[in-house]
N, C-alpha and C positions, 0 to 999 in steps of 0.2 A: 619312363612311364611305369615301369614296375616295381619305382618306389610306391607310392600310391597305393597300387592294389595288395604288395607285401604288409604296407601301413595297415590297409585295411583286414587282413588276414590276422596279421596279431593283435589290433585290436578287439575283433570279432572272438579273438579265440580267447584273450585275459579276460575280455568282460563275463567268456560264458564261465570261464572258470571261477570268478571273484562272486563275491555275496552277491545277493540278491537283491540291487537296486536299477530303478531308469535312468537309463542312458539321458534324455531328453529332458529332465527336471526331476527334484529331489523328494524322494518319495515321501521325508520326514516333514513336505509340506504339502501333500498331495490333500486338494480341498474337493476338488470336483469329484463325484463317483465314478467318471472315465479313471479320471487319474488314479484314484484307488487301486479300480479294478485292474488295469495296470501292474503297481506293483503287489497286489496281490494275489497274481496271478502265473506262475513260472513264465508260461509259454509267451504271452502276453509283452512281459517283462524283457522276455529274449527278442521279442519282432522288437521292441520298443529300442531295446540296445543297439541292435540293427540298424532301424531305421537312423536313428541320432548321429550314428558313424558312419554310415552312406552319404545322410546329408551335410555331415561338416566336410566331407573328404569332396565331395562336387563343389560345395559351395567355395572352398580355396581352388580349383581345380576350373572351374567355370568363369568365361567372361562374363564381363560387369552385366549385358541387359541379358542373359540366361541367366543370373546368377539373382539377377532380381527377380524373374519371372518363376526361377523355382521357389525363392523365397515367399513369393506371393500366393504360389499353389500351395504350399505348406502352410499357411496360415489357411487358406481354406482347407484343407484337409485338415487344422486342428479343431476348426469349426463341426465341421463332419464327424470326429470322431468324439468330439464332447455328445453331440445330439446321440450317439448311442449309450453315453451316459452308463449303467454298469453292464452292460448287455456282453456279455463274451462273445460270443458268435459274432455281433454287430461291429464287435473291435475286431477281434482277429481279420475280420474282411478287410476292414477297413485300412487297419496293418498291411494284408495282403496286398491288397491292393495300389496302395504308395511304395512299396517295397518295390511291386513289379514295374511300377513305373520308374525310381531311382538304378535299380538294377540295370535296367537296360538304358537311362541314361550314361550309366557311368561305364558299363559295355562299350555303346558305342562312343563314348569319349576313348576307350581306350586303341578302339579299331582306327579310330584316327588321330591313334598316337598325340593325344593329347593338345592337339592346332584346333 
């Protein structure tokens, strides 16, 4: 199990150190003003890296109908955070707020050791 969360640690840590792109799709084709503001955004850009490597690392990590059901909340919450469109505040929350929810899934995946 402490491959994983190691994975996730170096991940977390190359991406903060490397240039300034999203984790979650490529900023050189960012059409929507969420997306923009995204990678125009440091902080933004950091939840965004975040978020990308939480969710691939649950999504190999998670059985099949959790793994569908996070995938299913994630397209609503892309839904959600286009509707804030360039809004800083309304993304960073909205980051916030999926992060807190992956965080503590992949917590308590870890608490039971991964079964």
């Amino acid at each position: 199990m402490r491959a994983p969360i190691l994975a996730l640690a170096l991940a977390l840590s190359l991406a903060a150190a490397g240039p300034a792109a999203a984790a979650s799709f490529p900023c050189a084709k960012a059409e929507t003003p969420d997306e923009r503001a995204v990678c125009d955004t440091r902080a933004l850009n950091d939840l965004d890296v975040e978020m990308g490597v939480r969710f691939d690392i649950l999504k190999d990590l998670l059985p099949m109908g959790n793994r569908t059901k996070m995938q299913d909340d994630q397209e609503t919450w892309l839904t959600d955070r286009r509707a804030c469109g360039a809004d800083v505040a309304c993304l960073t929350a909205a980051y916030e707020s999926r992060l807190k929810i992956l965080r503590s899934v992949l917590s308590e995946f870890a608490k039971q050791g991964g079964q």
